[in-house]
C-alpha positions in Angstrom: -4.3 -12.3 20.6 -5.9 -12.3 17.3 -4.4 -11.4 14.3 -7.0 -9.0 13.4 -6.7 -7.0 17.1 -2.9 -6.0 16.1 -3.0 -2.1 15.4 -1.1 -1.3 12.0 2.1 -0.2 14.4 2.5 -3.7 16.0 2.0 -5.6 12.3 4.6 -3.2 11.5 6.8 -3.7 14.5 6.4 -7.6 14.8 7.5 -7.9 11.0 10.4 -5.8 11.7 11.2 -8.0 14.7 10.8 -11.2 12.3 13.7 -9.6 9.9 15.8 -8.5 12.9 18.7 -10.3 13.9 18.0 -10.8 17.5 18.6 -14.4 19.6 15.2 -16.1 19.2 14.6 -15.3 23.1 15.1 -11.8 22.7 12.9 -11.6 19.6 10.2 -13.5 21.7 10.6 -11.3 24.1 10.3 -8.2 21.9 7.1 -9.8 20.0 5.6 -10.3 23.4 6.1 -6.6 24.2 5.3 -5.0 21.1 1.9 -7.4 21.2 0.9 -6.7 25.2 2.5 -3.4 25.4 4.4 -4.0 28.4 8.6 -2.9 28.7 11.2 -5.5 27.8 12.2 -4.5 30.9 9.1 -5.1 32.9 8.9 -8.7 30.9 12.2 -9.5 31.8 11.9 -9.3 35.5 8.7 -11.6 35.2 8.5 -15.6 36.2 9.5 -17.8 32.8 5.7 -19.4 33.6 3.9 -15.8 33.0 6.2 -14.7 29.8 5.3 -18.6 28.6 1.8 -18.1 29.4 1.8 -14.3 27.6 3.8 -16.4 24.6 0.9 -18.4 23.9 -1.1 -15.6 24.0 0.9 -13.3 21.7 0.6 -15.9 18.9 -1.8 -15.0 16.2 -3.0 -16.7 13.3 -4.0 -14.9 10.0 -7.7 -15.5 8.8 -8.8 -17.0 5.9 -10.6 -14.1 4.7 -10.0 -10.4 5.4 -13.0 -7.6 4.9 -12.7 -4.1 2.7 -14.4 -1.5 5.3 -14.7 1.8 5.1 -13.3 3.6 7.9 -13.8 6.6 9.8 -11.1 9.6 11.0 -12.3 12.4 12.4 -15.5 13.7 10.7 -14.4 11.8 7.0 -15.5 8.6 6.1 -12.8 6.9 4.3 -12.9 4.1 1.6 -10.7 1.9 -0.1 -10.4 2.3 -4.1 -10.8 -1.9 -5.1 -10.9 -0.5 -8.8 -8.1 1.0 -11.0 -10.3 2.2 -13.3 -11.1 4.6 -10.9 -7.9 5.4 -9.4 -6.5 8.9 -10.2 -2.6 9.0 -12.2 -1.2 10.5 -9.1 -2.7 8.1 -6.7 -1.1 5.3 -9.3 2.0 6.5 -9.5 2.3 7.4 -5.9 1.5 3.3 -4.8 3.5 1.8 -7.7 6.4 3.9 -6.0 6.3 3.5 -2.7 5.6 0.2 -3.0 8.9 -0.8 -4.9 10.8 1.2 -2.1 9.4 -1.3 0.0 7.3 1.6 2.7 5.4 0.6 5.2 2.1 -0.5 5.0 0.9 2.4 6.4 2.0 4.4 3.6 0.5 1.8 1.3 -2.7 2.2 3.2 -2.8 6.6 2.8 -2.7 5.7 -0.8 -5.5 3.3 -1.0 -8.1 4.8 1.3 -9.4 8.0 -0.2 -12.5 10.6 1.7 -13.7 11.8 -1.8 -10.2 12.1 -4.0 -7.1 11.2 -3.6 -5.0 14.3 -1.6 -0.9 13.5 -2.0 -0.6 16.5 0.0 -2.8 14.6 3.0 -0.6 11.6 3.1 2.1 11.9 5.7 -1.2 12.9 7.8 -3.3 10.2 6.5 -0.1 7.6 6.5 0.2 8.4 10.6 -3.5 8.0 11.5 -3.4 4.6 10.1 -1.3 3.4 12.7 -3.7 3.6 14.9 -5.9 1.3 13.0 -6.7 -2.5 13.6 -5.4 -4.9 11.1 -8.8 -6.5 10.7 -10.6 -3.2 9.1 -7.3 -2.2 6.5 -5.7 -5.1 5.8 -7.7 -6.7 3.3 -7.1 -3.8 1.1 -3.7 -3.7 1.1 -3.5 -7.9 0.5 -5.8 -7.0 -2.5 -3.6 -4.3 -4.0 -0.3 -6.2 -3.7 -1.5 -9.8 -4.7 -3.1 -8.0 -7.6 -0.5 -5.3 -8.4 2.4 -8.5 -8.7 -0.1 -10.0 -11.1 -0.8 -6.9 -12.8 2.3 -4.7 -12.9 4.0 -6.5 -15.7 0.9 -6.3 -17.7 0.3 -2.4 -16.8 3.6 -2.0 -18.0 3.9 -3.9 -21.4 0.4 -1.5 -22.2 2.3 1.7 -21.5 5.4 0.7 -23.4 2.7 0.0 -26.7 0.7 3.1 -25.7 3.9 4.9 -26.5 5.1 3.2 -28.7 1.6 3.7 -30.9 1.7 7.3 -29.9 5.5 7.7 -31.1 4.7 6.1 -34.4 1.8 8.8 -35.3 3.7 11.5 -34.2 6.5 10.6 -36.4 4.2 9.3 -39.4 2.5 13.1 -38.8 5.7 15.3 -38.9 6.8 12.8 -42.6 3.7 13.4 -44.3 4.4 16.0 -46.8 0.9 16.8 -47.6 -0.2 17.0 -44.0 2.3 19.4 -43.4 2.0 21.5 -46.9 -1.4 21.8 -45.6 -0.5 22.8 -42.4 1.8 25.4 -43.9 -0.5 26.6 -46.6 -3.9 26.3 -44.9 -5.4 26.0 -48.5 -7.9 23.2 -47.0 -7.0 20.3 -49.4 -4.9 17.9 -48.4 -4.7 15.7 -51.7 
């Protein structure tokens, strides 16, 4: 199987399966079921030859480059948002969260993809029809987003500490200047 053919649920499952603690056959076992959609049960009753021939093709390799499509749900065309000078505060906030927690991709994705704004209130929808996706027309996305948000995260954050900082500063240098605020008291219009 390619990479690329794996729905969002199986990435998701198989990568589960990599951190589980199972005995390497059972996690083969499991990969080849999550992967072919067949039982354990059903795979464990088959010849060692067929599960060793449904091994080989249950191995997937990533590609070197991974696209940036827009996808379609429903009647809505959905895009991803490559540019954070575009992204709205909420939409921010909402990734830089859930991404720390460690969510599933899926999550990440109903963050990333918009229709025309970003709708928080549309995400546990939006987080379960990605799912249903194929790795190869999301993935890039979020392999953009979290190569780039490692990069950029410390940076974001050293600006908002000085944006607050500078902001703190006038407001204090404001509320001390004597005449600024004799002429906010006495309105006389000179503040000499």
């Amino acid at each position: 199987m390619n990479f690329c053919d794996l729905t969002i649920k199986q990435y998701i499952d198989l990568n589960e399966v990599d951190k589980s603690e199972l005995e390497p056959l059972d996690k083969s076992i499991t990969r080849i079921s999550i992967v072919s959609g067949k039982s354990i049960d059903e795979l464990e009753d088959m010849p060692i030859n067929k599960l060793i021939s449904m091994a080989g093709h249950s191995a997937y390799t990533i590609p070197e480059t991974l696209s940036f499509n827009n996808i379609r749900i429903g009647l809505s065309t959905y895009k991803p948002v490559l540019d954070l000078t575009v992204m709205s505060p909420a939409q921010f906030i909402d990734f830089n969260t859930l991404s720390k927690l460690g969510r599933p991709i899926n999550e990440l994705l109903a963050i990333i993809y918009v229709s025309k704004i970003y709708d928080p209130a549309k995400h546990a929808w939006l987080s379960e029809q990605m799912l249903k996706r194929k790795v190869s027309e999301v993935l890039g996305a979020v392999f953009f987003y979290t190569r780039f948000w490692k990069r950029c995260e410390r940076i974001i954050t050293q600006s908002l500490v000085s944006v607050t900082k500078d902001l703190t500063e006038l407001v204090n240098e404001i509320q001390t200047d004597k005449s600024f605020q004799d002429f906010l008291t006495n309105g006389d219009g000179s503040i000499t």
